[in-house]
C-alpha positions as CSV (number, residue, x, y, z in Angstrom):
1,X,0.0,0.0,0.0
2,X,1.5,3.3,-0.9
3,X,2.5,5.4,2.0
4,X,1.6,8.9,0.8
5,X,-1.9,7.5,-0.5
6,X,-2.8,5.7,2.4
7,X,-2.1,9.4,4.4
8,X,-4.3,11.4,2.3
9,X,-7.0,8.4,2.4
10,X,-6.4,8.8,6.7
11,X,-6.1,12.7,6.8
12,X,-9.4,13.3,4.9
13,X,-11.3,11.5,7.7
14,X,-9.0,11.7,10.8
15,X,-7.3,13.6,13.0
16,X,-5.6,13.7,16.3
17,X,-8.7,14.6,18.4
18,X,-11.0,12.2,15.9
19,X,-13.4,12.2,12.8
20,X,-13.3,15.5,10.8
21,X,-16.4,17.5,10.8
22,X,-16.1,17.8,7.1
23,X,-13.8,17.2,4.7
24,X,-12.3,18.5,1.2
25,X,-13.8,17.6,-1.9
26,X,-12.9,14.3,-3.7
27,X,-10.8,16.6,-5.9
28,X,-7.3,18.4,-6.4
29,X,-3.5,16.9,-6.5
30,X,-3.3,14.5,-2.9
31,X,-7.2,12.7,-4.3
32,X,-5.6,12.4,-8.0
33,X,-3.0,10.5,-6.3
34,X,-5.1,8.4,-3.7
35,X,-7.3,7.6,-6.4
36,X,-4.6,6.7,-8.8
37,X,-2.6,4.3,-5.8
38,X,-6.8,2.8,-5.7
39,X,-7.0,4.4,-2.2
40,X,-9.8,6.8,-3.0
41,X,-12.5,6.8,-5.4
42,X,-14.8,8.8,-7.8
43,X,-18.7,9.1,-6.3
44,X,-20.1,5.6,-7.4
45,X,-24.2,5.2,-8.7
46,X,-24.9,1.9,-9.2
47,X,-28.0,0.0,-8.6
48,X,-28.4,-3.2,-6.5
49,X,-28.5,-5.7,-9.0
50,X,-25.4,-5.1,-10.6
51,X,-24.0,-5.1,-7.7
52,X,-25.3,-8.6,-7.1
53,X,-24.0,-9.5,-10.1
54,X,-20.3,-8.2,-9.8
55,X,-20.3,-10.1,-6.2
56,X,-21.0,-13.6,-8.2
57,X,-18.5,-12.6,-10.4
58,X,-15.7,-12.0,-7.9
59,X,-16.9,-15.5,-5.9
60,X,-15.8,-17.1,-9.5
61,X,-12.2,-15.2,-8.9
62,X,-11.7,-15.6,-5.1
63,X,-12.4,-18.9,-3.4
64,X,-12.3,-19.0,0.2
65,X,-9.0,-20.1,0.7
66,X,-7.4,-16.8,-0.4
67,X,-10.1,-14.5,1.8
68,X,-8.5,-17.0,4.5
69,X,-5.1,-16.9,3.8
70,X,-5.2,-12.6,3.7
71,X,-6.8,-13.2,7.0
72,X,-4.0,-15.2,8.6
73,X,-1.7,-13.0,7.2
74,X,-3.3,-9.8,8.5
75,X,-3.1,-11.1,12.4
76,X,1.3,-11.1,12.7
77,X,2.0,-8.3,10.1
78,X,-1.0,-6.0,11.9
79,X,-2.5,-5.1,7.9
80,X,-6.3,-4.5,9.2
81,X,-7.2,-3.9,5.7
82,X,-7.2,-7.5,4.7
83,X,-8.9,-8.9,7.7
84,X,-13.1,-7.9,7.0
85,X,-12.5,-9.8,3.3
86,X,-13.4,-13.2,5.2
87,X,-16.7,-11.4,6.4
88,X,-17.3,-10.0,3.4
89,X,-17.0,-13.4,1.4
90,X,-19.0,-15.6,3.8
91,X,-21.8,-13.4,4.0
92,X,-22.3,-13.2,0.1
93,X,-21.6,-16.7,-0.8
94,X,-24.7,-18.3,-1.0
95,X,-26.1,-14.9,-2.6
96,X,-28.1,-16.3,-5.7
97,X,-28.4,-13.6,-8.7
98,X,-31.6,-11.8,-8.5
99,X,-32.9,-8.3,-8.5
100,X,-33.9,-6.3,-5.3
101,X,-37.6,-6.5,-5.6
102,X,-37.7,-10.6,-6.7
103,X,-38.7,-11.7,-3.1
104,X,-41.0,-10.0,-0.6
105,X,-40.1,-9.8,3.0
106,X,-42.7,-8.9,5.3
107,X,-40.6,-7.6,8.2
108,X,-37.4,-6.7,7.5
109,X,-34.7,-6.7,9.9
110,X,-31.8,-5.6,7.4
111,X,-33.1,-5.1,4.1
112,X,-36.4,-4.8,2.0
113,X,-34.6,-7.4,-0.8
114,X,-35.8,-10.6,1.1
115,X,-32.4,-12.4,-0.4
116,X,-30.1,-9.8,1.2
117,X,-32.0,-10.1,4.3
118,X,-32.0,-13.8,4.7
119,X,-28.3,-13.1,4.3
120,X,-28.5,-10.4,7.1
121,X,-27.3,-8.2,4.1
122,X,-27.9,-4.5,4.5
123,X,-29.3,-3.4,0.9
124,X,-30.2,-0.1,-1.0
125,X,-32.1,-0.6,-4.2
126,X,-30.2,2.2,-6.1
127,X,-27.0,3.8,-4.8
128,X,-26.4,7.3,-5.9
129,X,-23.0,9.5,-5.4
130,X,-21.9,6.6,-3.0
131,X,-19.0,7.3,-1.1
132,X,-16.6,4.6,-1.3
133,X,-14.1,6.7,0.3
134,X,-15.2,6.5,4.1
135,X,-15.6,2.7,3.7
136,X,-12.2,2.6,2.7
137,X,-10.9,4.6,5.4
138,X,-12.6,2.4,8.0
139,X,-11.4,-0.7,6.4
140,X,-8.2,1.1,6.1
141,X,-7.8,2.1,9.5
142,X,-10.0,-0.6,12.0
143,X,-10.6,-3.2,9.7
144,X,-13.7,-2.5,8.7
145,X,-16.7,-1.1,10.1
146,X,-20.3,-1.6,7.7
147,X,-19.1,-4.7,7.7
148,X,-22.6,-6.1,6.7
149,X,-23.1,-3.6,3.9
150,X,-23.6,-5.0,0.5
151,X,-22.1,-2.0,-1.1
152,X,-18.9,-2.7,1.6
153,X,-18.8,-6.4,0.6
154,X,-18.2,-5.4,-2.7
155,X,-15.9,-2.7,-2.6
156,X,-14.0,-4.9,-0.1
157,X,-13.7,-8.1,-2.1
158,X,-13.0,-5.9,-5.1
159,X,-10.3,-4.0,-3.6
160,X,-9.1,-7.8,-2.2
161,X,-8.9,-8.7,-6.2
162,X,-6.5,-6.7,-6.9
163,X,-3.7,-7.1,-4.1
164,X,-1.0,-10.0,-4.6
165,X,-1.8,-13.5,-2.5
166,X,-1.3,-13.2,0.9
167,X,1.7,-15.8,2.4
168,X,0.9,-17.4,5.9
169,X,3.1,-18.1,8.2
170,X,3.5,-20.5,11.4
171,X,2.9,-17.5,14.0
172,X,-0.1,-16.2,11.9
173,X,-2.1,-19.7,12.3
174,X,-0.4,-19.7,16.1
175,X,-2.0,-16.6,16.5
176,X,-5.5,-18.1,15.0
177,X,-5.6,-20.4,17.4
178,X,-4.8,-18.6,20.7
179,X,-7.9,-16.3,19.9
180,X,-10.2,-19.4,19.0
181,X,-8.8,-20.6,22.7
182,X,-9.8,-18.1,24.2
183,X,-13.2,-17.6,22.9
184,X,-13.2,-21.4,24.5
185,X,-12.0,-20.5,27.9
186,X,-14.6,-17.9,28.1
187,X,-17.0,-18.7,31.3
188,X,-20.8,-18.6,30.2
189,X,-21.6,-15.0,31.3
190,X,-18.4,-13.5,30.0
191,X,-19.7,-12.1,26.5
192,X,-17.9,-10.2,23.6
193,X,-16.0,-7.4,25.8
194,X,-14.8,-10.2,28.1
195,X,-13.6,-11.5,24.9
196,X,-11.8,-8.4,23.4
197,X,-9.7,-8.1,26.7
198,X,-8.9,-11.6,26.7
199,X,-7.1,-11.2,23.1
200,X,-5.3,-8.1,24.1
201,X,-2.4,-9.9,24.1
202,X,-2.8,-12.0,21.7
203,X,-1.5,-10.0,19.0
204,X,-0.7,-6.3,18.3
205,X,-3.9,-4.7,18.3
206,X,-6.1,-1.1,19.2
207,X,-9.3,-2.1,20.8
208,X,-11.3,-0.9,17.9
209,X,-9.0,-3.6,16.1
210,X,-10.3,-6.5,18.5
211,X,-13.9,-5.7,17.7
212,X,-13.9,-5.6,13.9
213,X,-11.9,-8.7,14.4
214,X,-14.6,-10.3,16.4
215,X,-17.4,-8.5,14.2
216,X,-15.2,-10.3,11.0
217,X,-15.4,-13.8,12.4
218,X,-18.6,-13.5,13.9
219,X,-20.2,-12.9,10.3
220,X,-18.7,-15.6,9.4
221,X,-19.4,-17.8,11.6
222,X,-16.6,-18.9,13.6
223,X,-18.2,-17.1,16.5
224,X,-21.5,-17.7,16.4
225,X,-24.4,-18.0,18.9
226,X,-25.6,-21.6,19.2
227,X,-28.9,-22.4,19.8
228,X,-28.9,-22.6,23.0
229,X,-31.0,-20.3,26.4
230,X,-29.0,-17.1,26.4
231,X,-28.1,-17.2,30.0
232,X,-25.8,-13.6,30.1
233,X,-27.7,-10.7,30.9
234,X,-29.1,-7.9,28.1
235,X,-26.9,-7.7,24.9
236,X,-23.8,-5.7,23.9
237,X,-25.1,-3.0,21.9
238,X,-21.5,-1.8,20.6
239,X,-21.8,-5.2,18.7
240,X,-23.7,-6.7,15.6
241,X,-23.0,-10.4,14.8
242,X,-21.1,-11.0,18.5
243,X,-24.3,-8.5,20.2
244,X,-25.6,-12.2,22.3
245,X,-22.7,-14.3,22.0
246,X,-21.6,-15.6,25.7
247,X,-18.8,-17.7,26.3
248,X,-20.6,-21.0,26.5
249,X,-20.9,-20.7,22.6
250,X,-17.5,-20.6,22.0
251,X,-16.5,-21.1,18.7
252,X,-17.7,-23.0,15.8
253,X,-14.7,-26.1,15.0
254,X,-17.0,-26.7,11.5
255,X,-16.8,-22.9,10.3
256,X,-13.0,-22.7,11.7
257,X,-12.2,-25.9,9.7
258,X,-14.3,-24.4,6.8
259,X,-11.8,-21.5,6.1
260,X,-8.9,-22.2,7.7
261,X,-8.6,-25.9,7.7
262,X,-6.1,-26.4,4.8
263,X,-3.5,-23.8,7.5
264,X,-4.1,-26.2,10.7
């Protein structure tokens, strides 16, 4: 990732004290050169169903072993950027093709397209002037953060597409498996902060880190609710796919094996 793009991407969103309040236009010399490092990005109108359909093209290009293999590779070498890929990819692989109005859902609890919300897929049916850049900031600086976004899921496995293969390495997969032991060692009324302190030192990480990371492998299912009484108290509202998970669930050995298998 080029250095002096990935500061322009950080310094139109950031600073010391936090978010901007408002930012430059998505023009002049330091965008021209985000935009031409693929850091930043012309206002994007598309419509739902092509986006649909550009997701079933990139499944064809990426199979799951590379979205877990930039995962792995992300933990050691701290590159946040490549971790919400594995999210991204499990929650629209079983996407069929179809158009945003093809099936009716009564209640929504994500999204009006009844597919995208059986996939607990967040869904426009027309995107106008989308900003890509803020999404790439986020997943640029924590990770991630719309993780369950369609329009995120694509930009994200798009932007995957183009970087080289990731190499994994023995402490990457050691590190894999100290965080899916602690999720294990979890008592039953610890829930997802319990969790986040447990894997402070578990590899170099911000705390904003730790929860994307738990938000990334709780969408796809490696941390997952079972279904089982929730026995812990309320739910943790500064979560979305890890908001009722409690220590009894653990982790899911199937999903684990699933991605990372073929590394264990």
């Amino acid at each position: 990732m080029d250095k002096k793009a990935k500061k322009i991407l950080m310094q139109t969103f950031w600073t010391s004290q936090g978010w901007r309040s408002s930012h430059a236009p998505f023009s002049g010399e330091d965008f021209e050169y985000a935009r031409s490092h693929g850091l930043m990005f012309d206002p994007l109108t598309i419509r739902h169903d092509e986006l649909i359909s550009r997701l079933n093209e990139l499944h064809i290009m990426i199979p799951k072993e590379r979205v877990a293999a930039a995962f792995l590779h992300s933990l050691s070498a701290r590159k946040v950027h490549l971790r919400s890929a594995l999210s991204s990819w499990a929650l629209t692989a079983e996407l069929p093709l179809h158009t945003y109005g093809e099936q009716h859902v009564a209640l929504p609890g994500y999204s009006s397209c009844g597919h995208c919300d059986s996939n607990k897929l967040m869904s426009d049916a027309d995107y106008t002037n989308a900003d890509l850049n803020v999404l790439n900031f986020e997943r640029v600086k924590w990770g991630g953060i719309r993780l369950n976004h369609l329009l995120y899921c694509w930009l994200d496995l798009e932007l995957l597409s183009r970087e080289e293969e990731a190499a994994v390495q023995e402490e990457d997969v050691a590190i894999l498996k100290n965080l899916l032991q602690a999720a294990e060692s979890c008592t039953e009324q610890e829930g997802p902060r319990k969790l986040e302190k447990r894997w402070k030192d578990c590899l170099p990480s911000s705390k904003n880190e730790r929860d994307v990371l738990m938000e990334v492998l709780g969408f796809a299912g490696v941390l997952a609710a079972k279904d089982t009484p929730r026995t812990r108290k309320g739910w943790d509202s500064d979560f979305v796919s890890m908001a009722v998970w409690q220590g009894s669930d653990g982790y899911s050995q199937e999903r684990a094996n699933h991605f990372f298998g073929g590394f264990m």
